[in-house]
KETITOR-708049 format. One record per residue (C-alpha): residue in three letters; x, y, z. Coordinates in Angstrom, 2 decimals. Example, Ala and Ser with C-alpha at 12.3 -4.5 7.8 and 13.67 -1.06 7.14 Angstrom:
ALA_12.30_-4.50_7.80
SER_13.67_-1.06_7.14
//
This chain:
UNK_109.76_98.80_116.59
UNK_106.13_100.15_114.78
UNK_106.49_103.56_115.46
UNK_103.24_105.53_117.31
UNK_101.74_107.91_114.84
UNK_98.50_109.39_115.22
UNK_96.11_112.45_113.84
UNK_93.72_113.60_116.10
UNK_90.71_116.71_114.87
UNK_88.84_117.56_117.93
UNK_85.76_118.84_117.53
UNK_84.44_121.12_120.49
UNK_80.62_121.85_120.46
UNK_80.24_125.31_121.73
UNK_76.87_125.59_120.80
UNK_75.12_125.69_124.08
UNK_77.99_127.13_126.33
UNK_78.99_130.05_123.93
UNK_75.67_131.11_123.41
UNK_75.50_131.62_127.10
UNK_75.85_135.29_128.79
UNK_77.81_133.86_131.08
UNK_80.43_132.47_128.89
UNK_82.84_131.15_131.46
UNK_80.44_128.31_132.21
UNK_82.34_125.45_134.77
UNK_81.25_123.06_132.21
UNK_83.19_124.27_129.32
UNK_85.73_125.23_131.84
UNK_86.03_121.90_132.62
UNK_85.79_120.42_129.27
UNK_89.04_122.51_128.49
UNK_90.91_121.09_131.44
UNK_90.16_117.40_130.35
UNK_91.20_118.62_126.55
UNK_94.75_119.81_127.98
UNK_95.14_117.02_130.24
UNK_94.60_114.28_127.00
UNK_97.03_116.33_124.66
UNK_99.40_116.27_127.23
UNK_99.28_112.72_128.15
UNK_99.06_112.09_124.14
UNK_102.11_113.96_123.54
UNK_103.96_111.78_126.24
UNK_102.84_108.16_124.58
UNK_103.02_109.02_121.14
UNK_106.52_109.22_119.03
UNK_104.45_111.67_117.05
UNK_101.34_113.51_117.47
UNK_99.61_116.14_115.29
UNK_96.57_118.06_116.53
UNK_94.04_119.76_115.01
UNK_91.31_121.82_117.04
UNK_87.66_123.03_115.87
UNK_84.90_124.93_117.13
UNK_81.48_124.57_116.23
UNK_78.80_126.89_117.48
UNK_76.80_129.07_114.91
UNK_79.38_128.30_112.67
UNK_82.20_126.07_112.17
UNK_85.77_127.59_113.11
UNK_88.87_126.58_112.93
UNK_91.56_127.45_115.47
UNK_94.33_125.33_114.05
UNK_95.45_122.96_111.17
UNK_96.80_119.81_111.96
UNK_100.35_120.42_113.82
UNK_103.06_119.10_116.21
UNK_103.35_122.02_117.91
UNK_101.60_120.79_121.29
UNK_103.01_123.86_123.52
UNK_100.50_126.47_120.97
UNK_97.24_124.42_121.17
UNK_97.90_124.48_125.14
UNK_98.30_127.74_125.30
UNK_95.07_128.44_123.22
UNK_93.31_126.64_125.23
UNK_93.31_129.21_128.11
UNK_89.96_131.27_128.40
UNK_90.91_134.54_127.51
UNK_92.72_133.58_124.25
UNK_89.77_131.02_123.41
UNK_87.10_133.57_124.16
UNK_88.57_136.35_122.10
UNK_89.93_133.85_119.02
UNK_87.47_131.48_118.82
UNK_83.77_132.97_119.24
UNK_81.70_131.92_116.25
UNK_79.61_133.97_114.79
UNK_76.78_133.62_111.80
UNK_74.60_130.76_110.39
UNK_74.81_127.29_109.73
UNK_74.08_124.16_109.62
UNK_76.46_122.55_112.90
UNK_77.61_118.96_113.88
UNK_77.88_117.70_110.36
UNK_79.76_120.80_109.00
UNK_82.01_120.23_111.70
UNK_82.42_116.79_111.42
UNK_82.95_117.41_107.29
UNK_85.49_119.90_108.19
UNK_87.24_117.55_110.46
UNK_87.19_114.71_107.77
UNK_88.39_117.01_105.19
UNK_91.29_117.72_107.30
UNK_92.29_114.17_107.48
UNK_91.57_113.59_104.28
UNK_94.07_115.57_102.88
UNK_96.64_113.89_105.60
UNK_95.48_110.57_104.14
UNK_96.07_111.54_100.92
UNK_99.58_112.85_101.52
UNK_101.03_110.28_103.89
UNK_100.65_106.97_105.11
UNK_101.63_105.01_108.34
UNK_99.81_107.70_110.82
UNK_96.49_106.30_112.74
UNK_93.41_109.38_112.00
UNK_91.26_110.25_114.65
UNK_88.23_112.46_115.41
UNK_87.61_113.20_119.32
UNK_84.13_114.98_119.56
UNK_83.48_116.76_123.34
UNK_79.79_118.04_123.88
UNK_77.68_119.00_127.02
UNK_74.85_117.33_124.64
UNK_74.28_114.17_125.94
UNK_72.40_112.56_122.79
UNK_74.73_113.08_119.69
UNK_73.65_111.70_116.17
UNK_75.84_111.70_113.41
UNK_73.94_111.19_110.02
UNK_74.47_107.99_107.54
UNK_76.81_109.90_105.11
UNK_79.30_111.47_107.87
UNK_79.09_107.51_108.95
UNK_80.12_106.17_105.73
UNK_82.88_108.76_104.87
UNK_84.24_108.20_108.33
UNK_84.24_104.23_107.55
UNK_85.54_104.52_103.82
UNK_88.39_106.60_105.06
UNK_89.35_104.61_108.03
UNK_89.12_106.71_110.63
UNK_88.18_106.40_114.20
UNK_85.81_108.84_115.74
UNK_85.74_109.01_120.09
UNK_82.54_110.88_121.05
UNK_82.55_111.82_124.52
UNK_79.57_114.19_126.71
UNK_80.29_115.91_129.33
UNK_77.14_117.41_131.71
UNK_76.10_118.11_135.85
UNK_72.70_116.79_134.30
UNK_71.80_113.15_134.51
UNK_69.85_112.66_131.14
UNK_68.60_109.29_130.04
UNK_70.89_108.57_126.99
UNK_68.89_107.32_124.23
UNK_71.19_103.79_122.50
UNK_72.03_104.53_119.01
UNK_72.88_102.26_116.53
UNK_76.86_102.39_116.15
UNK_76.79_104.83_118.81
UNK_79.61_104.03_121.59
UNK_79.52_107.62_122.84
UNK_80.42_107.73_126.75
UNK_78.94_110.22_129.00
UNK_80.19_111.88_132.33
UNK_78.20_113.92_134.85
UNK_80.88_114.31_137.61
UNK_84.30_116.31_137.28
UNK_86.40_114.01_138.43
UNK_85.20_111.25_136.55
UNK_85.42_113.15_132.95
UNK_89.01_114.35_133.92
UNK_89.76_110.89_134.56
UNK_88.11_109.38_131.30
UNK_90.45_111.93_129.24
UNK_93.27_110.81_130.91
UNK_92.69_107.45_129.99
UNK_91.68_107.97_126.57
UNK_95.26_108.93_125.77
UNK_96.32_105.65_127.25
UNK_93.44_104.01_124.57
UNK_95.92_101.91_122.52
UNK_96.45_99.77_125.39
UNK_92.84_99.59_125.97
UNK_93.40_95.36_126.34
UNK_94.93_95.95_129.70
UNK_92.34_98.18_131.29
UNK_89.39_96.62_132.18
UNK_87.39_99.33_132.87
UNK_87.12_100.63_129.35
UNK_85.77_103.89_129.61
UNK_85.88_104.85_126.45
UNK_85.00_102.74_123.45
UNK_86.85_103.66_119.85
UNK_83.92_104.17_117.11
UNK_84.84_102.19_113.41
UNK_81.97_101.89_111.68
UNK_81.96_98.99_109.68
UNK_81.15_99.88_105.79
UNK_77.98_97.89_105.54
UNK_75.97_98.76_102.23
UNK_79.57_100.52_100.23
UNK_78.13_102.93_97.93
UNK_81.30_105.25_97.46
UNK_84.45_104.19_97.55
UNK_86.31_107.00_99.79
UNK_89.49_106.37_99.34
UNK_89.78_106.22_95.68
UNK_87.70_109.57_95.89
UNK_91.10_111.53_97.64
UNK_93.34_109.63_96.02
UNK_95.35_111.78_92.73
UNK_95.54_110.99_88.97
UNK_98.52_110.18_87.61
UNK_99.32_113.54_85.41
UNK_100.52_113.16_81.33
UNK_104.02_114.51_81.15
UNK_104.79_118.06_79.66
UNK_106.31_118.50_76.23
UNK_109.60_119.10_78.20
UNK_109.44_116.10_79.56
UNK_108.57_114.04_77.18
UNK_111.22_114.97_75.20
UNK_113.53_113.83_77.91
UNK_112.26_110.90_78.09
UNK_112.99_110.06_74.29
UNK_116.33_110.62_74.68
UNK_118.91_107.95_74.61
UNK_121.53_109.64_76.70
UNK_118.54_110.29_79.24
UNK_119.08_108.64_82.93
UNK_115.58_108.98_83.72
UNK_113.59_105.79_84.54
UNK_110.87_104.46_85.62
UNK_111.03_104.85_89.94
UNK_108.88_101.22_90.15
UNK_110.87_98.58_87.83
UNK_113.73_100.93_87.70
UNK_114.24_100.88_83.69
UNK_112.86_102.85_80.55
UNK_111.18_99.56_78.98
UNK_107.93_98.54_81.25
UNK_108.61_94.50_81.94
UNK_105.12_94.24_82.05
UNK_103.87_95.62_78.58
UNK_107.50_96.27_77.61
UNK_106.55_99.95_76.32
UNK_109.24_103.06_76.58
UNK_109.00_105.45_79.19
UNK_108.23_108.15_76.23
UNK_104.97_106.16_75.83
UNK_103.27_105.12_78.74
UNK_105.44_107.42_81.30
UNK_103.11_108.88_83.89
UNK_103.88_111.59_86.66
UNK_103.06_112.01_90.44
UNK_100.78_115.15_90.01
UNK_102.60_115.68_93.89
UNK_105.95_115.44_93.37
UNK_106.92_114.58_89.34
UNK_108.07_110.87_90.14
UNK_108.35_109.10_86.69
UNK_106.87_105.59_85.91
UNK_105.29_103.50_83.77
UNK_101.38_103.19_83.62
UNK_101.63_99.60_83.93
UNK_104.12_99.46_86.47
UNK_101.79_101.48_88.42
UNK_98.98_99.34_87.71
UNK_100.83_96.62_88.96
UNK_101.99_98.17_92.44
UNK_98.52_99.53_92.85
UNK_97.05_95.27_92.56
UNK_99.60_94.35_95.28
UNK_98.87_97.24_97.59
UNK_97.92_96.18_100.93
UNK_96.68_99.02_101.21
UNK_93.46_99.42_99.08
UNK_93.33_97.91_96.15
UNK_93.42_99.63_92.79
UNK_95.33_102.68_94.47
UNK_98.90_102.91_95.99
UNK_101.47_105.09_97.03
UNK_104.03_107.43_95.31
UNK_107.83_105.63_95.80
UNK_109.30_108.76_96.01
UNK_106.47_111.08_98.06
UNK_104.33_108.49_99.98
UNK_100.71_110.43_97.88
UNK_98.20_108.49_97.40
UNK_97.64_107.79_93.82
UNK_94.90_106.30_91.20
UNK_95.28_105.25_87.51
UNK_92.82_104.08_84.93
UNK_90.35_101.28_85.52
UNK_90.87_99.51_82.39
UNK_94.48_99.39_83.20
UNK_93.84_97.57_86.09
UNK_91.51_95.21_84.54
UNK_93.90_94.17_81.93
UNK_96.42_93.47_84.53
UNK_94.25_91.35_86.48
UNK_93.20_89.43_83.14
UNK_96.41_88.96_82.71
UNK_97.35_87.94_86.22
UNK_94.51_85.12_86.58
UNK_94.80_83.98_83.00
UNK_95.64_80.27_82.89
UNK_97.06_77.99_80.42
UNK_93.99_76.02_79.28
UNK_92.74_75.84_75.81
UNK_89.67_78.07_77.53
UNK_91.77_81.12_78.13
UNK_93.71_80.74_74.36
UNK_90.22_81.25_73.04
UNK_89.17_84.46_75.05
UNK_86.94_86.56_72.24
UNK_86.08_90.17_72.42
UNK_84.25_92.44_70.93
UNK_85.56_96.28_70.61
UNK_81.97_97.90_70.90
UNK_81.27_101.54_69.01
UNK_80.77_104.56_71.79
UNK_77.64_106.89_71.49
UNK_79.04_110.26_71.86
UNK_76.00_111.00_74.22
UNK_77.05_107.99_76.38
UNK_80.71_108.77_76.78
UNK_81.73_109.97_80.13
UNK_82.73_113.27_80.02
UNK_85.92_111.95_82.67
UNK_89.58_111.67_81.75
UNK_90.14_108.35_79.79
UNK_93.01_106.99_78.03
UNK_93.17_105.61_74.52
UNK_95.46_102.23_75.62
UNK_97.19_102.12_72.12
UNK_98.51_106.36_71.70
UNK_98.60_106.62_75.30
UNK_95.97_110.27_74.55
UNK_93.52_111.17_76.40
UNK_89.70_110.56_74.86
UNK_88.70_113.72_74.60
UNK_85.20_113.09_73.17
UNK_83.38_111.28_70.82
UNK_82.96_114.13_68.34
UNK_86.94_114.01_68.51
UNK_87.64_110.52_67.27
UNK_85.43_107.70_66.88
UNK_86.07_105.30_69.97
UNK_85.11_101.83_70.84
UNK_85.45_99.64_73.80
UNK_86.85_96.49_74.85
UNK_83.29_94.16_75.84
UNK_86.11_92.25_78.38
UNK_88.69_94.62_80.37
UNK_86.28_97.88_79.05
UNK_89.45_99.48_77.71
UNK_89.06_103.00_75.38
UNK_90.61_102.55_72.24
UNK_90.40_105.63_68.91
UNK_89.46_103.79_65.89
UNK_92.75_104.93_63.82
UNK_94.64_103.42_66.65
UNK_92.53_99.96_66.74
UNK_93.31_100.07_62.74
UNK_97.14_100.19_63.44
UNK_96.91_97.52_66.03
UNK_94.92_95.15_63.65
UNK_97.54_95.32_61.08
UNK_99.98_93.84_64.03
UNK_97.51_91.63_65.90
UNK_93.41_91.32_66.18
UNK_93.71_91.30_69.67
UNK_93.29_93.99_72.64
UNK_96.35_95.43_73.62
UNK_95.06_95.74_76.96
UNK_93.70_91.96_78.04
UNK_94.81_89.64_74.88
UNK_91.14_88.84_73.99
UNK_91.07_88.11_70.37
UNK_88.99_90.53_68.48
UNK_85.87_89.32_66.85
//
């Protein structure tokens, strides 16, 4: 059975009904009751549910991190304890610190853990809500679903924005209702009515790639641990193929052995490289074995993998030529790169002289490309031969 996981952040715009001397406005009263009665009826449909809840008014606050523990964020939602915790104070800048706040907090739940759905539920007494391009596209690159819904006595003519499926109430019954069934909204195919509609933006013009953004870097192993992994009697192995020797590039554990920066898990750069082309997930990143973290590893890795994987026996791809092209030191990104023959990281031209693979744009030092062409003239990384 595909279990029911889901992250919700809602975001509460206070920034009209706090500011008000009369801060026990019916409105906000209202909105409350419609926020307790869709936790509630969450809690009941969901095997799991984690809740985060934010206020945004002068300044974005939080009132709680993401948790399970639905009996405290009903509690806080009573008046007294939400007027005395929760009043924002100061400047700001509001709905898209809020809405980066929320994002960050999924984020990080993204980054730790797969298999839960991440939502944003946004509840204003403004009917017209815009959400800039870049909240748009983070919200898109990350996956996650955003439900804006308005709440107001006043009728006002809702102007149609692009991408914008917000629905708007102006009776009490009728937004009490439409939080009820917003709860119910994964089996949206049965209800007709559809009071709500679920925001995914589609990622039209990609300029960032979000995901790969959150995702961790494989960390270099300590002295400590390298050492253990050089030793014979050692039982440590790689946690994807399950050996010391990659299968792939058939190098040692000692030389191309990677850690999760999360939890330690040991494994083979190529292995991961490997996993991280087959992930359904996103491509180019995957998931810890041991920890579930999201995790990244070098480009040119993956671009000698997928040389390797589409290369085909013609007489074409026996005669693939490269060219291993010299590095400006004022061109080389100052980022962490690998040299793919010692395994170290570049640290910068003014180190070691490096060049560059013209096919699968592996880093290479220039000692190290000497030592490989006394074994072979061709890249480690893709096979071209080295002209």
């Amino acid at each position: 059975m595909k279990e029911n996981l889901e992250n919700w952040v809602i975001v509460l715009d206070c920034t009209k009904s706090m500011n008000k001397e009369d801060f026990q406005t019916k409105e906000f009263q209202i909105e409350l009751n419609g926020l307790k009665i869709f936790i509630e009826e969450k809690n009941k449909t969901l095997q799991k549910i984690k809740i985060s809840l934010l206020v945004y008014s002068k300044k974005v606050f939080v009132v709680s991190e993401l948790t399970d523990d639905i009996p405290f964020i009903i509690n806080f939602l009573s008046k007294k304890k939400f007027k005395k915790n929760c009043t924002p104070t100061g400047p700001t800048d509001i709905l898209d610190n809020a809405l980066i706040k929320a994002i960050d907090i999924l984020a990080h739940q993204i980054q730790n853990i797969s298999g839960f759905k991440n939502c944003i539920l946004l509840i204003s007494d403004y009917p017209n809500i815009e959400i800039s391009d870049n909240i748009k596209d983070r919200i898109a690159g990350l996956k996650i679903s955003i439900n804006i819904i308005t709440f107001s006595h006043k009728k006002n003519i809702i102007s149609k924005k692009e991408n914008s499926k917000a629905q708007h109430f102006t009776t009490k019954q009728g937004f009490l209702d439409g939080m009820k069934k917003l709860a119910y909204l994964e089996t949206k195919e049965k209800n007709t009515a559809q009071h709500f509609s679920e925001l995914m933006l589609e990622h039209k013009n990609k300029k960032h790639d979000f995901m790969e953004e959150i995702a961790l870097k494989l960390r270099y192993p300590t002295l400590e641990e390298l050492i253990k992994f050089n030793k014979k009697s050692s039982k440590i192995q790689c946690q994807i193929c399950f050996s010391k020797k990659s299968s792939i590039k058939n190098y040692s554990l000692f030389k191309t052995g990677r850690l999760c920066s999360h939890c330690g898990t040991p494994m083979h750069l190529y292995c991961a490289g490997s996993w991280a082309l087959k992930s359904s997930e996103h491509k180019g990143l995957f998931r810890c074995p041991y920890c579930y973290t999201l995790l990244k590893i070098p480009v040119a890795i993956l671009n000698g993998l997928r040389k390797k994987n589409n290369e085909k026996k013609t007489l074409e791809s026996k005669k693939l030529y490269v060219k291993m092209i010299v590095i400006k030191p004022e061109k080389l990104e100052q980022k962490n790169k690998d040299c793919l023959y010692c395994f170290k990281p570049i640290k910068g031209a003014h180190f070691q002289k490096t060049l560059q693979c013209s096919n699968c744009k592996a880093y290479f030092h220039k000692k190290c490309l000497e030592e490989m062409y006394k074994v072979d003239k061709k890249c480690l990384n893709c096979g071209g031969l080295i002209i």
